[in-house]
C-alpha positions as CSV (number, residue, x, y, z in Angstrom):
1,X,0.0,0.0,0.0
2,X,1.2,3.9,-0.4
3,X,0.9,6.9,2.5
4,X,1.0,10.0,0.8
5,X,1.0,13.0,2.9
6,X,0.1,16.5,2.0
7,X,1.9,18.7,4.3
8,X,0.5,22.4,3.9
9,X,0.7,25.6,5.8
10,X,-2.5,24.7,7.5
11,X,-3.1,21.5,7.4
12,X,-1.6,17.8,6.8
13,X,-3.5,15.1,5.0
14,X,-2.6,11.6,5.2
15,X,-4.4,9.0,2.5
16,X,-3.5,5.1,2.1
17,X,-3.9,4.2,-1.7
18,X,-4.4,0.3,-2.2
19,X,-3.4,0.5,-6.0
20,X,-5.6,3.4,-7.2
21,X,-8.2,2.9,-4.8
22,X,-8.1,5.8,-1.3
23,X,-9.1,3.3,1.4
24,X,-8.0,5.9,4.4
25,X,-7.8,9.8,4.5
26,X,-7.7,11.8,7.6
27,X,-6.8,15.4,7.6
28,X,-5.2,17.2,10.7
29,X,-5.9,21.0,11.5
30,X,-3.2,21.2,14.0
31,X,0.9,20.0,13.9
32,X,1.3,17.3,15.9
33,X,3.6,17.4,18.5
34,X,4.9,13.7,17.4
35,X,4.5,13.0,13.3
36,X,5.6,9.2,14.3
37,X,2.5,8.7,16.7
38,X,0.1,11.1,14.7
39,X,0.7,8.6,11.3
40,X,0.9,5.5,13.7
41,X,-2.5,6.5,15.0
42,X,-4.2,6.9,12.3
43,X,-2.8,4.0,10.8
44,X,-4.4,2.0,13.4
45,X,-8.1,4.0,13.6
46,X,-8.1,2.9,9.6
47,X,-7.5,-0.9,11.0
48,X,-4.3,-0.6,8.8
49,X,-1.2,-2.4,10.1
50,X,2.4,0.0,9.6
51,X,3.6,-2.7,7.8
52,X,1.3,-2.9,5.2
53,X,2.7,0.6,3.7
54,X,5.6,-0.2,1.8
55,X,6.2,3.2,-0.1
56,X,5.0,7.0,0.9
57,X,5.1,10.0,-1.3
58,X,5.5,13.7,0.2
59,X,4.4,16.6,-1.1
60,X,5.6,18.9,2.0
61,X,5.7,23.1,1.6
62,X,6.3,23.7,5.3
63,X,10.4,23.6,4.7
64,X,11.1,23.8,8.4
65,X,9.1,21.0,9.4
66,X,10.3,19.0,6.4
67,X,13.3,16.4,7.7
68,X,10.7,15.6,11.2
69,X,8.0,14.5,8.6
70,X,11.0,12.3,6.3
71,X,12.1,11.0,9.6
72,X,9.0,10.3,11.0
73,X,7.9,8.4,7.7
74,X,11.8,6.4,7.3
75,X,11.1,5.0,11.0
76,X,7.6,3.4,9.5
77,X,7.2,2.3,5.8
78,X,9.0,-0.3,4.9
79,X,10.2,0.6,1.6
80,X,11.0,4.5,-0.2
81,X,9.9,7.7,0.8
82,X,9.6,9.7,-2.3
83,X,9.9,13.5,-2.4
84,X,8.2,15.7,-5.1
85,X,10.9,17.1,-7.1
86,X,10.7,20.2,-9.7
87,X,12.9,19.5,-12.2
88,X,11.1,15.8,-12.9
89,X,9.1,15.2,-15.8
90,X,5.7,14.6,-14.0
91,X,4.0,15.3,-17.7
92,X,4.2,18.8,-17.5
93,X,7.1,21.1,-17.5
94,X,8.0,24.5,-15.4
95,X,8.1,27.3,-18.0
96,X,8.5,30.1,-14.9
97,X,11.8,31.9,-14.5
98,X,12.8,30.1,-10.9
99,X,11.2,27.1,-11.2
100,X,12.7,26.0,-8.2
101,X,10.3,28.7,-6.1
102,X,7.5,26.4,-7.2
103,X,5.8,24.5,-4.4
104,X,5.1,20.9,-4.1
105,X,1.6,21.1,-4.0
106,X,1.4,23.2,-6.8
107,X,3.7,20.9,-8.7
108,X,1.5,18.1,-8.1
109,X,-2.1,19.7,-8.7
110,X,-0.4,20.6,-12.4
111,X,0.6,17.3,-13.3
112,X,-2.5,15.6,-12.2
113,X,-4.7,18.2,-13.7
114,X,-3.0,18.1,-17.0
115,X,-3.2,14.0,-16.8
116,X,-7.3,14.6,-16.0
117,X,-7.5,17.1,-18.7
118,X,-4.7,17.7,-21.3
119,X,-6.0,20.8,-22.5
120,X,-4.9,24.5,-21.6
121,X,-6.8,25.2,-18.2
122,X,-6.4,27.5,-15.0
123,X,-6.3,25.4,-11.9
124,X,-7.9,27.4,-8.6
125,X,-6.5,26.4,-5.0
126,X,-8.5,27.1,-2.7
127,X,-6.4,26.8,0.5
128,X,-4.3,28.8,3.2
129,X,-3.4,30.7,0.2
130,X,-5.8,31.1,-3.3
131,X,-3.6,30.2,-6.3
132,X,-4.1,30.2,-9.9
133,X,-2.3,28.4,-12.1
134,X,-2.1,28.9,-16.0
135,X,-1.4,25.6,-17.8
136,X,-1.2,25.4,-21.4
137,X,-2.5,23.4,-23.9
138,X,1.0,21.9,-24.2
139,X,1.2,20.8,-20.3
140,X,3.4,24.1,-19.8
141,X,3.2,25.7,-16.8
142,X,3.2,29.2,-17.5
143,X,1.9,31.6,-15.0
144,X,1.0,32.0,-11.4
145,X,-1.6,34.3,-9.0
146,X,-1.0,34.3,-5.2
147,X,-3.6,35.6,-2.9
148,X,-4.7,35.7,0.6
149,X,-6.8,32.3,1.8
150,X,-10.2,33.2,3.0
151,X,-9.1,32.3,6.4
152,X,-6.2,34.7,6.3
153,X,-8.5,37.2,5.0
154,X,-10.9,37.0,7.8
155,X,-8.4,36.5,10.7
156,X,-7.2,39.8,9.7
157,X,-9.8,41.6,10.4
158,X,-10.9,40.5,13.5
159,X,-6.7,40.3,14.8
160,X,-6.3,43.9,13.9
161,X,-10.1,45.7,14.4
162,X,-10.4,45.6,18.5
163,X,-14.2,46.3,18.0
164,X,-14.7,43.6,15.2
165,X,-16.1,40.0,16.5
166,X,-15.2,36.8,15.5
167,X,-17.5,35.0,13.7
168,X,-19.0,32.3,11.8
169,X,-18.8,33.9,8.6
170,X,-21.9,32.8,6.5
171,X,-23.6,33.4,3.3
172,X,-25.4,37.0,2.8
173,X,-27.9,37.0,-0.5
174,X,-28.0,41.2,-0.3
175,X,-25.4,43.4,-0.2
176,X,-27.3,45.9,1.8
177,X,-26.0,45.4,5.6
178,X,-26.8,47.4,8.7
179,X,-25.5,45.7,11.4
180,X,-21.7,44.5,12.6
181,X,-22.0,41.0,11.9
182,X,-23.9,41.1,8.5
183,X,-21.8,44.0,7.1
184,X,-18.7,41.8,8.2
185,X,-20.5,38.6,6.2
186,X,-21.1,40.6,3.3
187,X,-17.5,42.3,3.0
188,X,-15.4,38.6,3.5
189,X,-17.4,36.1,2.1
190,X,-19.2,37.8,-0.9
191,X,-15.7,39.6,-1.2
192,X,-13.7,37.1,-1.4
193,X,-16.3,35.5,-4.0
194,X,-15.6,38.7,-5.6
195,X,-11.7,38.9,-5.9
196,X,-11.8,34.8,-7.0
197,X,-13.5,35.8,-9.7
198,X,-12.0,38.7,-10.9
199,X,-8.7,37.2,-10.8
200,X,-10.2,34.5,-13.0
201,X,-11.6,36.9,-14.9
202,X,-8.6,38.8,-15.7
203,X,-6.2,35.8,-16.3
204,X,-8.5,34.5,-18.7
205,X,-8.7,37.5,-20.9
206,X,-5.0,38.1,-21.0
207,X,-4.4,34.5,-22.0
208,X,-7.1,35.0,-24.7
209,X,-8.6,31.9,-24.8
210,X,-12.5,31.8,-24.6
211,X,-13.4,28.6,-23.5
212,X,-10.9,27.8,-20.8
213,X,-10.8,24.6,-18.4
214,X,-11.1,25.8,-15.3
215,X,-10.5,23.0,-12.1
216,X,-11.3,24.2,-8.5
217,X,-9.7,22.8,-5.6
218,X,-8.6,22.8,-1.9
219,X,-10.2,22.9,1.1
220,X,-12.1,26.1,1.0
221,X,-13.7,25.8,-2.3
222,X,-16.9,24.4,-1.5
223,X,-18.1,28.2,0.0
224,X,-17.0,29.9,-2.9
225,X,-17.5,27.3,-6.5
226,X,-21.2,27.3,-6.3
227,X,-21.3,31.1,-6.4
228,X,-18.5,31.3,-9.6
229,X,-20.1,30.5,-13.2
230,X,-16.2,29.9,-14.2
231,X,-15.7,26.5,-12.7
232,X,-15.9,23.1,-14.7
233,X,-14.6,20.6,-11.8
234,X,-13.8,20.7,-8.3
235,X,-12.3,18.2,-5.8
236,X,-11.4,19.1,-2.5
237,X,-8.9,16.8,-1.9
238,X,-6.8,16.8,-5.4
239,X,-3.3,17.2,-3.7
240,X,-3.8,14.0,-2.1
241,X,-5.0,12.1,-5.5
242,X,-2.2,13.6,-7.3
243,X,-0.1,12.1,-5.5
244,X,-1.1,8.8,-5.6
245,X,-1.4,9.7,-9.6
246,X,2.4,10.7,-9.7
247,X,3.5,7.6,-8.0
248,X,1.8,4.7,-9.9
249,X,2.8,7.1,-13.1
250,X,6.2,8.1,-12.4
251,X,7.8,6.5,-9.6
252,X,6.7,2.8,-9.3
């Protein structure tokens, strides 16, 4: 069997592929204090034994906390642990100026992307971070948007306002707010709706192309791809799938 592990700013997922097939997946909100025990544990909650994994693939953009997760995974599977690396041929190539400043994550959603759809597309991540990524029709990848996550964007407003609450963000179908908490609703959620699409928007008209793929993903998208006409696919989890794509593909 194959652990992957999705290591992100926020976040770590850990899945269990049996050939293609995801027959675990947790996700942890919070570092553990011990990566041994935390992948041990849930190992065992998935009535998994460590010695059924014989490979794990990382995909890891928290550098600092990188060689704890290797270690951590060395001590338990019982044959490689395979690191993403940049300068592979995944099926795509990096056609970016530094391509060694490209994460991962985003290494991994372009490959698996381009292997779902190999057409020109913009790939939306919908994470700590929002993230669009132009792919083109020849499985370049060309160009890149970083933006604030919707967390980050709320966080920040109730970290540096004193009088602001923290709140449930939800939903508001009418921009016409008269109290704290609904003018607060309106201005994160429906603007972050807002800047998601615009940035969409804009990338899609500068590459030109009128009928554009575009895949959602991450955590956060479910809140804001109902409310954006430009999506064709989204998967929540596509980090985690990607790897077990680039594995089977490339490194088996």
């Amino acid at each position: 069997m194959l652990l992957t592990i999705d290591f992100g700013n926020t976040s770590i997922k850990f899945g269990v592929f049996d050939g293609y097939e995801l027959v675990a997946f947790t996700c942890l909100d919070e570092r553990p204090d011990d990566y041994r025990n935390a992948i041990l544990s849930f190992l065992f909650r998935s009535n998994l034994r460590a010695d059924c994994i014989e490979d794990a693939i990382l995909s890891c953009v928290v550098l600092s906390e990188y060689e704890k997760i290797y270690t951590a995974l060395s001590s338990i599977v019982t044959g490689r642990v395979i690191d993403i690396v940049q300068d592979k041929d995944y099926g795509i190539k990096l056609d970016v100026p530094h391509p060694e400043e490209v994460g991962d994550d985003l290494v991994v959603m372009a490959a698996y992307s381009y292997y779902l759809h190999p057409e020109e597309q913009i790939i939306v991540s919908l994470g700590t971070c929002t993230v669009l990524i132009h792919i083109t029709e020849n499985g370049e990848f060309k160009h890149c948007i970083i933006a604030p996550g919707f967390k980050k964007i709320c966080s920040s407003m109730w970290d540096s306002a004193s009088q602001l609450p923290k709140i449930e963000v939800t939903k508001k179908n009418s921009f016409l707010a008269n109290t704290t908490v609904d003018a607060m609703n309106v201005g994160m959620y429906n603007g972050f709706i807002g800047m998601v699409a615009f940035l969409i928007a804009g990338l899609k008209d500068e590459i030109g192309k009128g009928s554009l793929f575009v895949q959602g993903c991450g955590g956060q998208g479910n809140m804001v791809v109902p409310c954006i006409s430009f999506f064709d696919e989204y998967d929540p989890d596509f980090v985690t799938k990607g790897l077990s794509y680039i594995y089977y593909s490339f490194e088996r």
